[in-house]
VOPAGU-2260 file (C-alpha; in pm, 1 decimal, decimal comma):
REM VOPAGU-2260
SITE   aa  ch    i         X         Y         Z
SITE  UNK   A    0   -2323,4    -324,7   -2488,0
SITE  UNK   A    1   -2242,6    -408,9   -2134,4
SITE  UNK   A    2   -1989,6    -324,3   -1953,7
SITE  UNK   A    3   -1645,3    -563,1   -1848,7
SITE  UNK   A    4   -1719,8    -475,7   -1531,9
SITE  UNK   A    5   -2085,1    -546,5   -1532,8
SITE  UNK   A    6   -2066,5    -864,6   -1671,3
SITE  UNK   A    7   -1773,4    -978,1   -1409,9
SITE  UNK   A    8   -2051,5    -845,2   -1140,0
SITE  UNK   A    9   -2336,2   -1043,6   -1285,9
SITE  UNK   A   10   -2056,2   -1358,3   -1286,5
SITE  UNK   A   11   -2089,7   -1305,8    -927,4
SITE  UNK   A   12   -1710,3   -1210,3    -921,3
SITE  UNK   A   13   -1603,0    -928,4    -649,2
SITE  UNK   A   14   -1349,0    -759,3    -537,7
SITE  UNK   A   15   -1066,3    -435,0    -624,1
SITE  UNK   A   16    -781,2    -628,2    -786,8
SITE  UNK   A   17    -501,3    -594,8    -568,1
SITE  UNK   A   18    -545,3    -861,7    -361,3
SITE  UNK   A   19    -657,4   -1222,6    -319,2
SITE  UNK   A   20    -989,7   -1310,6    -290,4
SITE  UNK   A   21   -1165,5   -1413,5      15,6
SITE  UNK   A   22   -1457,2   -1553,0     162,3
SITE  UNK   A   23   -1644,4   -1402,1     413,2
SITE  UNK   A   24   -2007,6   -1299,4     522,2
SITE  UNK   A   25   -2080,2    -915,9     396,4
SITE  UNK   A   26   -2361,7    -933,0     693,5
SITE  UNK   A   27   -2062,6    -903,6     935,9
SITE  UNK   A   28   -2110,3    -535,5    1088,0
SITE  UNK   A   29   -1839,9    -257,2    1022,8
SITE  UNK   A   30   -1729,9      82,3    1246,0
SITE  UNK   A   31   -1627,6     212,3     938,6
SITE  UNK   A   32   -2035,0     217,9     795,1
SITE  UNK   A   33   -2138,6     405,8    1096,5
SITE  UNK   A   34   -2119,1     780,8    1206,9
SITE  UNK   A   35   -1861,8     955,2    1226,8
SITE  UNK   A   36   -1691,1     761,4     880,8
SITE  UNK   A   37   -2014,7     646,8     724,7
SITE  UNK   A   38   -1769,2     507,7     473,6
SITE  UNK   A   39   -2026,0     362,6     152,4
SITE  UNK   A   40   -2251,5     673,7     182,1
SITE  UNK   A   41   -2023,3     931,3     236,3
SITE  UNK   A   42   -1920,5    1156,9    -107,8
SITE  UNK   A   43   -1460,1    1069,4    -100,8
SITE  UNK   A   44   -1307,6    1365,7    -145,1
SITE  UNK   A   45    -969,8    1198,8    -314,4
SITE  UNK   A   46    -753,0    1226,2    -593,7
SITE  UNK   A   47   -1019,5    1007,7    -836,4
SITE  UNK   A   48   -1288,4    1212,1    -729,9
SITE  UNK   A   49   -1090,1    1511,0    -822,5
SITE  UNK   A   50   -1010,7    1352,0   -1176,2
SITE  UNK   A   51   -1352,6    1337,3   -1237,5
SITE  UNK   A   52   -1456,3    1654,9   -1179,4
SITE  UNK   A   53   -1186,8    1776,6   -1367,0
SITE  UNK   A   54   -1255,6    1587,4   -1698,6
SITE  UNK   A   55   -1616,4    1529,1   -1660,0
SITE  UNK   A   56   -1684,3    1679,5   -2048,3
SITE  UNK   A   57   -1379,4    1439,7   -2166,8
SITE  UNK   A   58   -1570,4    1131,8   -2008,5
SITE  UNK   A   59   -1633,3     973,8   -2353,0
SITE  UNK   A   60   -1305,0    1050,5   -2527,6
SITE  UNK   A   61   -1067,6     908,8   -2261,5
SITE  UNK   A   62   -1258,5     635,0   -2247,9
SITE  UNK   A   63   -1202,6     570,3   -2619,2
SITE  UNK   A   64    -819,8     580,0   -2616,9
SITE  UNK   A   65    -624,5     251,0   -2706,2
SITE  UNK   A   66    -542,4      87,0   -2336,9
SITE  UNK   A   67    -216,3     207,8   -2313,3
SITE  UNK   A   68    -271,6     542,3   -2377,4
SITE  UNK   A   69    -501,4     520,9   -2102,9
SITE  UNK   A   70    -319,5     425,3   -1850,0
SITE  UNK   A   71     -67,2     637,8   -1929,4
SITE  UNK   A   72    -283,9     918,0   -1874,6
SITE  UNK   A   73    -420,8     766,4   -1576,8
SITE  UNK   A   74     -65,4     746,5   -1413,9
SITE  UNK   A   75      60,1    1102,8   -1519,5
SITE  UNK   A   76    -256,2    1231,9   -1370,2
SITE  UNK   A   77    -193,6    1078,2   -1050,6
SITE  UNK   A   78     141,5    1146,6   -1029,2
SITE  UNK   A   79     271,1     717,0   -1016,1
SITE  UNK   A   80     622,0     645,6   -1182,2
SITE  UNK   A   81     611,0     403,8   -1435,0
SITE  UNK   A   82     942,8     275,6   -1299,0
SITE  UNK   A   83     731,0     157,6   -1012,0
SITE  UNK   A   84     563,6    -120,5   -1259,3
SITE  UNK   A   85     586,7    -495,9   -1083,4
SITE  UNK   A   86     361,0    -779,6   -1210,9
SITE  UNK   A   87     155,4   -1042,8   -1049,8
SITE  UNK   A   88      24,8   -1338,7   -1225,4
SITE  UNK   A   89    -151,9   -1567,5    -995,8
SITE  UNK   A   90    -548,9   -1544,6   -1029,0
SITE  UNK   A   91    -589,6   -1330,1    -728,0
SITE  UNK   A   92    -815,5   -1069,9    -857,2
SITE  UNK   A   93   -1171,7    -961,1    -934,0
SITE  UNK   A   94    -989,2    -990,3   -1301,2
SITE  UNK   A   95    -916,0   -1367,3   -1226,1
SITE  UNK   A   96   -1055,7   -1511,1   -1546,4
SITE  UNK   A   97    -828,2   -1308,6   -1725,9
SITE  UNK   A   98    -490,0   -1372,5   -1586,2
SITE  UNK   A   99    -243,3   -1587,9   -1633,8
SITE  UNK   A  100     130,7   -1615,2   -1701,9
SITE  UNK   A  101      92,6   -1536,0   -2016,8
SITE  UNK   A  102    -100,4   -1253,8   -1937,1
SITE  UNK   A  103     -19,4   -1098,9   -1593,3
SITE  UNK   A  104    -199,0    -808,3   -1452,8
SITE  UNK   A  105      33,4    -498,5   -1389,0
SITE  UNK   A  106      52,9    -265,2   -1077,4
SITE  UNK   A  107     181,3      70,5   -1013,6
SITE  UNK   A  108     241,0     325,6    -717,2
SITE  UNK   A  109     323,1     573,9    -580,8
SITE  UNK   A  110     304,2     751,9    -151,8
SITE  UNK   A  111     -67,0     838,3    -271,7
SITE  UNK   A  112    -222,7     610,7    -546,2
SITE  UNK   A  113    -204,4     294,2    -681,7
SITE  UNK   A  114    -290,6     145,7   -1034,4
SITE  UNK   A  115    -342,3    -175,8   -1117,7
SITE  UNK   A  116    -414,0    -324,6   -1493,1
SITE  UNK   A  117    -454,4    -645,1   -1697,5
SITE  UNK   A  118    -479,5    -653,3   -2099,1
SITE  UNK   A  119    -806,4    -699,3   -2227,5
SITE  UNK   A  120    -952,6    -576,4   -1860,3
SITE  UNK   A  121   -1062,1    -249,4   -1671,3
SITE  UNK   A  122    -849,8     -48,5   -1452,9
SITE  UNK   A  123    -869,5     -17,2   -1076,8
SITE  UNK   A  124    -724,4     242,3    -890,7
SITE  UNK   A  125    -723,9     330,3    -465,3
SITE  UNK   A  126    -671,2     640,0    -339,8
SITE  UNK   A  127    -693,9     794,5     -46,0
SITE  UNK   A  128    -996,1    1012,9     159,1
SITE  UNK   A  129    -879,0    1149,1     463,6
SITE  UNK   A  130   -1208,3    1050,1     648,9
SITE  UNK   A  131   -1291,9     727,5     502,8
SITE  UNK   A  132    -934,7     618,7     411,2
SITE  UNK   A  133    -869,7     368,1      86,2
SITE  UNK   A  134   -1108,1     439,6    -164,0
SITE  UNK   A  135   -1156,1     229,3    -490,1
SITE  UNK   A  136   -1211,3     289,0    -789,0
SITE  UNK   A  137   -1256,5     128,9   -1150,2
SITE  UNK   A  138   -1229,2     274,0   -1484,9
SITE  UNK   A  139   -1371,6      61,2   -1768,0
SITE  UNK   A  140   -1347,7     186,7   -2093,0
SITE  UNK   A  141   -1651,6      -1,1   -2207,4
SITE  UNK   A  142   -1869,8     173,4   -1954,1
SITE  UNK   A  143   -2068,9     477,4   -2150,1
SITE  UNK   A  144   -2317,2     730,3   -2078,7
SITE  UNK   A  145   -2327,8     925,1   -1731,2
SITE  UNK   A  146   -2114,1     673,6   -1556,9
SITE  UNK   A  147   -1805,3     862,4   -1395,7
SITE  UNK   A  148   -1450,9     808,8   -1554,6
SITE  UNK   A  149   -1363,2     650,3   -1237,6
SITE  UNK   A  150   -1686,4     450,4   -1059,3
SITE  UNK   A  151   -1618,0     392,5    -707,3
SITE  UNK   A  152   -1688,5      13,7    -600,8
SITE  UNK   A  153   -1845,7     -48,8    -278,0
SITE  UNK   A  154   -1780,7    -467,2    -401,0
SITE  UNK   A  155   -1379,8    -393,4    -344,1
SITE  UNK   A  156   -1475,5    -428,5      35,0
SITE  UNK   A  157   -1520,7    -785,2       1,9
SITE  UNK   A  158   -1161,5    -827,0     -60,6
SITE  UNK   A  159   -1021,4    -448,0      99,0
SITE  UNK   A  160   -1190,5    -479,1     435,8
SITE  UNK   A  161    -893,5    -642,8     662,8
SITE  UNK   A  162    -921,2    -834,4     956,7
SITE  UNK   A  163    -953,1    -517,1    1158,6
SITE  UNK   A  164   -1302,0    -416,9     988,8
SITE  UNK   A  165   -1074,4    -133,0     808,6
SITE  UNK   A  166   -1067,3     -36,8     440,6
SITE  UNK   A  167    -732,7    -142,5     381,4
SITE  UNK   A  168    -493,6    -271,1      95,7
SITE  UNK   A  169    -322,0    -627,4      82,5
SITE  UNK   A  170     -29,6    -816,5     -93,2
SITE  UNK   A  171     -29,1   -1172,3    -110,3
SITE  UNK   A  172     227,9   -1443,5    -147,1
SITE  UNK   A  173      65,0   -1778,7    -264,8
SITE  UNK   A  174     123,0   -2118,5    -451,1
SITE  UNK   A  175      71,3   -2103,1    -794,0
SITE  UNK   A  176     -19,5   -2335,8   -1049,6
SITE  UNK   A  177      74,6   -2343,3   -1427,9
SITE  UNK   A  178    -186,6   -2139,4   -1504,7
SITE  UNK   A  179    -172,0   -1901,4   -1229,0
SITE  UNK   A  180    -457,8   -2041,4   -1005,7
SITE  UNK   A  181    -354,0   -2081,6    -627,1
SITE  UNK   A  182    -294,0   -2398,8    -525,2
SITE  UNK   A  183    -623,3   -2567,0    -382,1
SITE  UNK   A  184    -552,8   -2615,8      -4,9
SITE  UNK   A  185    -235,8   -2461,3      16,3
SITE  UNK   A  186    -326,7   -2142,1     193,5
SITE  UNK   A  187    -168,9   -1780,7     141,5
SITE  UNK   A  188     -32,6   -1517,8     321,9
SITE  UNK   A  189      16,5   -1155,8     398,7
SITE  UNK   A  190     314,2    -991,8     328,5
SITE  UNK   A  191     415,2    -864,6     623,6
SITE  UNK   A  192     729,8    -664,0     723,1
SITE  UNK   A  193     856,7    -965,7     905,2
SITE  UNK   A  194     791,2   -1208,7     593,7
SITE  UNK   A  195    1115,3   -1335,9     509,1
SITE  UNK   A  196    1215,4   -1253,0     128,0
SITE  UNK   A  197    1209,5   -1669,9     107,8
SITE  UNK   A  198     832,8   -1690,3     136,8
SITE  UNK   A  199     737,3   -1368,5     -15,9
SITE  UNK   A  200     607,2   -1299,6    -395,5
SITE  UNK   A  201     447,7   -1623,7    -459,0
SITE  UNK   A  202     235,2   -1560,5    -769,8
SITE  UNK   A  203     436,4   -1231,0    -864,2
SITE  UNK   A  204     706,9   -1175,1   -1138,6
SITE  UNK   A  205    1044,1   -1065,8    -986,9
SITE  UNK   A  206    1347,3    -933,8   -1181,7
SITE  UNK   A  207    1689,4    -822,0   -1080,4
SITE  UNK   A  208    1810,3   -1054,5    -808,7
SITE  UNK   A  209    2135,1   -1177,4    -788,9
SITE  UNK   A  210    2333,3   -1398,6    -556,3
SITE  UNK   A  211    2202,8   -1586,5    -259,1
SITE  UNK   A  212    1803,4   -1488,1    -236,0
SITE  UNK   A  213    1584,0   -1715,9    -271,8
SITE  UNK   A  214    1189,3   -1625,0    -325,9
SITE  UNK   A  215     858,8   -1784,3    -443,2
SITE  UNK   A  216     879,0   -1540,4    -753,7
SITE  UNK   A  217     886,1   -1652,6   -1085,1
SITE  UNK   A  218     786,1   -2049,9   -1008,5
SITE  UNK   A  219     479,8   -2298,5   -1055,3
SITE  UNK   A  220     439,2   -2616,8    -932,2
SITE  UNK   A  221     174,7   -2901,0    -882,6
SITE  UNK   A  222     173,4   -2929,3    -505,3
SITE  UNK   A  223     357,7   -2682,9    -198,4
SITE  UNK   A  224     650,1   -2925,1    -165,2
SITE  UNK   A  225     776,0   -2845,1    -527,8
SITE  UNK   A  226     806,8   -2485,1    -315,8
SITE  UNK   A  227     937,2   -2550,1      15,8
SITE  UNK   A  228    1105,4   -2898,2      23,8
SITE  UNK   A  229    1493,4   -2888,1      58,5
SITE  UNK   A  230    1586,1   -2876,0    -309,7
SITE  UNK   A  231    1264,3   -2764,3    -453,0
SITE  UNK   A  232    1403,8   -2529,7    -768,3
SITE  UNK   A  233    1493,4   -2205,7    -681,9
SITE  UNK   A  234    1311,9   -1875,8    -852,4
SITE  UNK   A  235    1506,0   -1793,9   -1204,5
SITE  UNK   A  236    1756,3   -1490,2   -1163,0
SITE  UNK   A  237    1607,2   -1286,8   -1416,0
SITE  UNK   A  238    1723,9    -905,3   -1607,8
SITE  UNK   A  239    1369,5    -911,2   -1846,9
SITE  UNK   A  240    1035,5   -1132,4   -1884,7
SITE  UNK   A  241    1047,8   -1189,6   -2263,1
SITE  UNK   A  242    1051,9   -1554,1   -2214,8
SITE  UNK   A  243     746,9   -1548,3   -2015,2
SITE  UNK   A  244     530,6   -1342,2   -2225,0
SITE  UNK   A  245     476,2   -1074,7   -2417,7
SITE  UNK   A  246     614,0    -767,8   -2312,4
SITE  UNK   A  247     564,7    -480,0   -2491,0
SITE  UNK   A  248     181,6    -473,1   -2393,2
SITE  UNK   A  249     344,8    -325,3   -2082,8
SITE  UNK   A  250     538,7     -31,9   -2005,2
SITE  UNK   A  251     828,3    -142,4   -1894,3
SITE  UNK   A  252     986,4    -572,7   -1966,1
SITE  UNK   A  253    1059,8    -612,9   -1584,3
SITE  UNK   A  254     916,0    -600,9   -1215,6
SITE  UNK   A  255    1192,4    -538,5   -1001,5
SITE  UNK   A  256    1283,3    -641,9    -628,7
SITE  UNK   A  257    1383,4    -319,8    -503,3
SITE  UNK   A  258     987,3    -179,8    -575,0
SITE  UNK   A  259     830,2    -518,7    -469,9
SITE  UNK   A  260    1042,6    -439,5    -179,6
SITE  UNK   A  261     917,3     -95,9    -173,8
SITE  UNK   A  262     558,9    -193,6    -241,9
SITE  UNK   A  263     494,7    -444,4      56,7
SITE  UNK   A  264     640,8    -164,5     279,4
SITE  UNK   A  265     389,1     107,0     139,9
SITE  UNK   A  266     124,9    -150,7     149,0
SITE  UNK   A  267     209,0    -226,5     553,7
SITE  UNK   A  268     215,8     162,0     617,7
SITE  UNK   A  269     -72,6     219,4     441,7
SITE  UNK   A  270    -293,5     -11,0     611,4
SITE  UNK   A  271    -145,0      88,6     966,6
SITE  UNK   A  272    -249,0     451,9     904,3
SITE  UNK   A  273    -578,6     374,3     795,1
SITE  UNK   A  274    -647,8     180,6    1085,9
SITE  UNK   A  275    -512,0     436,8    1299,2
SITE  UNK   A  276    -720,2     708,6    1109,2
SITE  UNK   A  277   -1014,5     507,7    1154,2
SITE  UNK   A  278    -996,7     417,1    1537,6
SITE  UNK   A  279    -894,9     784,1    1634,9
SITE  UNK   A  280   -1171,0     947,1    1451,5
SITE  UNK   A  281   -1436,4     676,4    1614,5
SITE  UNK   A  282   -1312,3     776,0    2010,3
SITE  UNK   A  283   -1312,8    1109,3    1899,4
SITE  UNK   A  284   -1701,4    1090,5    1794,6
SITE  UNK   A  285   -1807,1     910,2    2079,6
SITE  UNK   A  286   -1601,6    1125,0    2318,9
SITE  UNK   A  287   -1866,4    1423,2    2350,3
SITE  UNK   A  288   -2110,4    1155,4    2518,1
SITE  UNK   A  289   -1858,5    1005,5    2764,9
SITE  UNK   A  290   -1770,6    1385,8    2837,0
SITE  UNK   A  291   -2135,7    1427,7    2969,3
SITE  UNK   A  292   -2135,6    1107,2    3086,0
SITE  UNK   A  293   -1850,6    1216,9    3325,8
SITE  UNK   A  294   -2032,8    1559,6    3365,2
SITE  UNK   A  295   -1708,0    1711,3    3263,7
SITE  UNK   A  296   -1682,5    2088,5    3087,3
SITE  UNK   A  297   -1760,0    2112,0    2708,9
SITE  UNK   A  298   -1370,7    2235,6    2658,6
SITE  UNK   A  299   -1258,2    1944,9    2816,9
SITE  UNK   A  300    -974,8    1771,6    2601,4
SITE  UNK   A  301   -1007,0    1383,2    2506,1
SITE  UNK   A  302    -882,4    1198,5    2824,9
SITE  UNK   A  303    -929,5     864,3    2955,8
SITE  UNK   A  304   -1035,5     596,6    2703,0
SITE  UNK   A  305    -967,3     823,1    2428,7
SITE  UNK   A  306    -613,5     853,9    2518,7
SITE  UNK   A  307    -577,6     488,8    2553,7
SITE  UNK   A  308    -699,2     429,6    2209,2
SITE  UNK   A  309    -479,8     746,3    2084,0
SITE  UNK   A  310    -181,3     616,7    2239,6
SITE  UNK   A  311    -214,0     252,3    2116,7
SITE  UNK   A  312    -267,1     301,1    1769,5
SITE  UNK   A  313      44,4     562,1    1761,9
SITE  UNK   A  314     299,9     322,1    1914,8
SITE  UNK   A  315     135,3      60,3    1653,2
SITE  UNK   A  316     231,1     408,0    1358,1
SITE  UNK   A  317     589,1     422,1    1512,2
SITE  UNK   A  318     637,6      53,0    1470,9
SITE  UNK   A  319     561,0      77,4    1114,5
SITE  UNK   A  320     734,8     412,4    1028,9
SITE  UNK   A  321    1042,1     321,5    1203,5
SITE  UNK   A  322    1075,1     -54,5    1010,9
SITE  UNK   A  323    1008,9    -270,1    1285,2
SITE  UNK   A  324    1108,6    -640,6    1230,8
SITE  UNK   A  325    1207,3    -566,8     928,3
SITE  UNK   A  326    1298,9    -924,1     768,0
SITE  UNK   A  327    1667,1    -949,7     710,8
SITE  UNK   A  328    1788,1    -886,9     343,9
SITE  UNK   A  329    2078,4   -1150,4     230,4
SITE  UNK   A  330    2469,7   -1096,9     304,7
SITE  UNK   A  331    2576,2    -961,1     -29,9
SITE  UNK   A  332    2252,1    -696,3      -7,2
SITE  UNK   A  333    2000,2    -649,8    -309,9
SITE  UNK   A  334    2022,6    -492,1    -608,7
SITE  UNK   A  335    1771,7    -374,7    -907,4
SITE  UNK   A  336    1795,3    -199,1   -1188,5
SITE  UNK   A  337    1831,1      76,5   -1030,1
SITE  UNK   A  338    1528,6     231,1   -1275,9
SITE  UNK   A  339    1292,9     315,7    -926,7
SITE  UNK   A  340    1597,8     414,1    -769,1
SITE  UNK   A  341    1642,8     747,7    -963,2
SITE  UNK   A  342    1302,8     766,1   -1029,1
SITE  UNK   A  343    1206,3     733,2    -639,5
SITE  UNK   A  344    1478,3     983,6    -564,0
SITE  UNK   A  345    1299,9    1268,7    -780,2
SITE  UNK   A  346    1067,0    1406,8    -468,3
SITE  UNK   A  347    1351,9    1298,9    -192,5
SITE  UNK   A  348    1328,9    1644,7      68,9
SITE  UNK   A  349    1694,3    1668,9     150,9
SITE  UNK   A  350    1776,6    1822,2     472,9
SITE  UNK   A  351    2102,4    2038,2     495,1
SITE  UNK   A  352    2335,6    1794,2     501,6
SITE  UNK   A  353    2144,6    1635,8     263,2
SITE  UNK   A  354    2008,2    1331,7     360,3
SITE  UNK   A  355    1658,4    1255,6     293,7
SITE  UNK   A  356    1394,1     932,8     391,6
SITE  UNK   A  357    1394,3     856,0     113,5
SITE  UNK   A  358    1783,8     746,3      59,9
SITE  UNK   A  359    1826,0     325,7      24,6
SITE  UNK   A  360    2046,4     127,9     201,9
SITE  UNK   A  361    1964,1    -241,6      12,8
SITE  UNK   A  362    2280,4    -351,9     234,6
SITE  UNK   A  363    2140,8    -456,8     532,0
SITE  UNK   A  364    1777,9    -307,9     523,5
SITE  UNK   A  365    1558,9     -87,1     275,6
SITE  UNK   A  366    1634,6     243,8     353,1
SITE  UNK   A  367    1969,9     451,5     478,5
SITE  UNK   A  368    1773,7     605,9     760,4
SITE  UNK   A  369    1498,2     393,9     897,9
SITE  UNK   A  370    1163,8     634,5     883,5
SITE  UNK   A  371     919,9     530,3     633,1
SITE  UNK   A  372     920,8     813,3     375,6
SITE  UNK   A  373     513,5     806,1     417,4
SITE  UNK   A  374     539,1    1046,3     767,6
SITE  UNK   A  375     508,2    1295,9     442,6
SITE  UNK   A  376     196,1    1112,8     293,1
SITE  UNK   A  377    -143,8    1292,8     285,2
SITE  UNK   A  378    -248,6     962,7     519,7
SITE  UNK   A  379     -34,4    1116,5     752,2
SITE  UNK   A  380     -65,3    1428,7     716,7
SITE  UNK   A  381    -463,9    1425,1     779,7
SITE  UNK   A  382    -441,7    1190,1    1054,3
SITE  UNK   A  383    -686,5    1388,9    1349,5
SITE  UNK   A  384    -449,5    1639,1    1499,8
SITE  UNK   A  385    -498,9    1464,9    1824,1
SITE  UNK   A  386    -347,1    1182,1    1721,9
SITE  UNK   A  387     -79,9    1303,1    1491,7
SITE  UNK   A  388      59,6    1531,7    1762,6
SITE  UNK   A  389      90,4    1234,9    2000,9
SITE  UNK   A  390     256,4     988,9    1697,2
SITE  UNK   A  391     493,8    1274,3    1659,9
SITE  UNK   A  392     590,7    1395,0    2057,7
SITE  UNK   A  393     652,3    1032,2    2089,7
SITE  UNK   A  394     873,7    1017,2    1775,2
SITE  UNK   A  395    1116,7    1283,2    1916,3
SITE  UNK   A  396    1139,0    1156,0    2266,3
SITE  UNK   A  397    1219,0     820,5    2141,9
SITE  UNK   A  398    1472,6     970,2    1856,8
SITE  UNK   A  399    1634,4    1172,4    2131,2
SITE  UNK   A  400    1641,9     927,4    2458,9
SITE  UNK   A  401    1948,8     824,7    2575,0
SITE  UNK   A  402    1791,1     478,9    2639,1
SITE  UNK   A  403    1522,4     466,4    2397,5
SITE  UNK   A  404    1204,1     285,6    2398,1
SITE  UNK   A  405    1098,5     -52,7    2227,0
SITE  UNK   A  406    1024,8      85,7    1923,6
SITE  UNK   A  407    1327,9     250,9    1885,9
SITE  UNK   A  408    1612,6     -21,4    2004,2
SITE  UNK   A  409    1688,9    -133,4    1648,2
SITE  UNK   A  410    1787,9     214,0    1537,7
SITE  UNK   A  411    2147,3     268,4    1713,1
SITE  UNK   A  412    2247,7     592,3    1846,3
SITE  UNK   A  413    2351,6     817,7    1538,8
SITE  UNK   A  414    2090,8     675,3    1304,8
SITE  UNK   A  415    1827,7     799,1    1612,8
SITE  UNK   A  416    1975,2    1144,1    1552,2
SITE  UNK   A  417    1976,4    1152,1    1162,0
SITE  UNK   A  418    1656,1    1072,7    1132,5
SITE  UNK   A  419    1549,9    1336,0    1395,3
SITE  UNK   A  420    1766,8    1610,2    1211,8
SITE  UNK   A  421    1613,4    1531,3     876,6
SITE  UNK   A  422    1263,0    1529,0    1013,4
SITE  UNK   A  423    1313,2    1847,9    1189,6
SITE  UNK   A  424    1435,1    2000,2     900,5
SITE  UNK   A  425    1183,7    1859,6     628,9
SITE  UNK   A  426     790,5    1805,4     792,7
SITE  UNK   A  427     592,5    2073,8     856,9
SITE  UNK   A  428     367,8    2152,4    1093,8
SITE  UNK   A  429     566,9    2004,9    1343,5
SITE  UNK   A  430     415,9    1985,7    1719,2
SITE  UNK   A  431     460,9    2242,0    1992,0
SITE  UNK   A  432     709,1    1996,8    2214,2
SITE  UNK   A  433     888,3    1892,2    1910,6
SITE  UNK   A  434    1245,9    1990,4    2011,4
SITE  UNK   A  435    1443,0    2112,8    1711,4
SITE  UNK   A  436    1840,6    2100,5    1712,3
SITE  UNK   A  437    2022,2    2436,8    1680,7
């Protein structure tokens, strides 16, 4: 019997699933296919990878389990809350033909991994290499033999390679129909951190808003104006999704704002790293040969154009990390649940007076202390040393200048110093330069 995933390739239907799909010529040539990143040939050496290995002789049996089970597995072994469950039901997936409003395809993450499912569908999954970046994978339980648990897709890049010719992840915000199909014509966009909350989620579920916000969550229409217009109806306030559909196929009955707010900030970070990651280890390759070009000594440092590229793509990391243009929230703040709240808190690295990154605010802003909680991601963390020492030096100079840089002027003056006390007291490996308080 084939497999779902076989027959949705055959259909001519690509892509990873957590993002809309586009069109686009796969002649177009990318860095990332060429040496040093060699991203389709090169063996990832992730978190799915390691799952495989691990339960290689449990292949079969895992892939038998009711869906459920399976993804509950699949979530426990990769460490994602369930508390971090939103739901998307516009047809913006290589799952298309299966979703709907009535049957919405489910996502989960967490700093490292994220999950993403539909009923009666495969599983995709992206993870991350610390050469190559996003990796996807898919795990179809109708797939048999010596297929891997989790089959890497080299078709995902369709959809997952960005605008910068990086492997990347995206979130959409579109104009659905009534049966979840965008509307022809109308466009969509990336969910950026400057999207304001009004024109985000378009397509998505959203529970757990109250007062004043407005969104695209939760609504259909027939053309854009039933969206936009000046009295077009506002997204339902919503505590559960019973109405919509049927619920207990998922874990949880809700997808609430405070991880679709966390979500399109992971997803920004995410992509900004990999970029990053990408562009560093590329000047780094090439700078041997410029080295000789410039008859220069084989212990000679990166310099030059190497720096330039270093030092662009960290003030483009400190822009992200530090919430940049951050969309305002409304005047009486937001407020979920408060399930991903406690269950977000669980890894929080408190420093002695304990305050962590990973505090809210929901006030004003998303966090308390405005440093994306991801400086303690494994994308971070295996960023080329090179690059990561420079992202960091200029971290502490802007944290602790008395008239701080552009990236730094939205942060005032004891928020700089929180956030360099909790750093200093909670990242390792810290740069030589780094200047720790007493």
């Amino acid at each position: 019997m084939p497999s779902f995933w076989s027959l949705l390739k055959a259909a001519g239907v690509f892509g990873f699933g957590l993002t809309v799909a586009v069109t686009g010529s796969a002649q177009d040539h990318d860095p990332f296919e060429d040496p040093p990143i060699n991203y389709s040939k090169s063996t990832a050496v992730d978190a799915a990878s390691r799952l495989n290995e691990t339960f290689r002789l449990k292949t079969d049996e895992i892939r038998s389990w009711p869906a459920r089970r399976r993804l509950r597995w699949l979530l426990e072994q990769l460490d994602i809350p369930v508390e971090s469950q939103l739901l998307v039901f516009s047809k913006t997936s290589i799952q298309r033909k299966i979703i709907s409003p009535e049957n919405p395809r489910v996502l989960f993450f967490s700093d490292e991994a994220y999950v993403g499912w539909v009923p009666g569908g495969a599983m995709e999954i992206a993870v991350f290499d610390s050469t190559l970046g996003p990796t996807f994978y898919i795990l179809d339980a109708q797939e048999s033999g010596p297929a891997p648990l989790l089959a890497r897709s080299g078709e995902c890049l369709l959809c997952h390679k960005r605008h910068e010719h990086t492997p990347g992840l995206r979130t959409r915000s579109v104009f659905p129909d009534a049966n979840g199909e965008p509307l022809s014509g109308s466009g969509s966009a990336n969910i950026e951190p400057s999207t304001p909350l009004a024109d985000r989620w378009g397509g998505w579920y959203v529970t757990g808003v109250e007062g004043t916000l407005r969104h695209r969550g939760n609504v259909t229409g027939k053309t854009t104006e039933e969206f936009d217009i000046p009295g077009a109806k506002m997204s339902p306030t919503l505590s559960t999704l019973q109405a919509f559909f049927d619920t207990h196929r998922y874990p949880l009955q809700t997808s609430d704002i405070v991880p679709m707010l966390m979500h399109d900030h992971q997803v920004h970070v995410h992509n900004v790293l990999a970029t990053a990651n990408q562009d560093a280890r590329l000047a780094l390759y090439r700078w041997p040969a410029m080295r000789a070009i410039l008859g220069l000594p084989v212990n000679t440092p990166p310099m030059g154009s190497c720096l330039v590229v270093f030092n662009s793509q960290a003030e483009k990391v400190l822009d992200a990390l530090l919430c940049r243009d951050e969309a305002p929230f409304p005047a009486e703040g937001i407020k979920g649940n408060g399930i991903f709240e406690s269950a977000y808190a669980r890894t929080r690295k408190p420093d002695p007076k304990n305050r962590s990154l990973r505090d809210f605010d929901l006030t004003t802003r998303l966090f308390q202390f405005r440093c994306s909680p991801l400086i303690y991601s494994q994308s971070f963390a295996t960023l080329p040393k090179e690059l990561r020492d420079i992202i960091l030096l200029k971290l502490s100079s802007g944290l602790q200048a008395a008239e701080p840089p552009a990236s730094f002027k939205h942060l005032p003056k004891e928020e700089r110093q929180a956030i360099f006390e909790i750093i200093s007291a909670t990242l390792p490996n810290l740069p030589i330069g780094w200047k720790k308080t007493e």
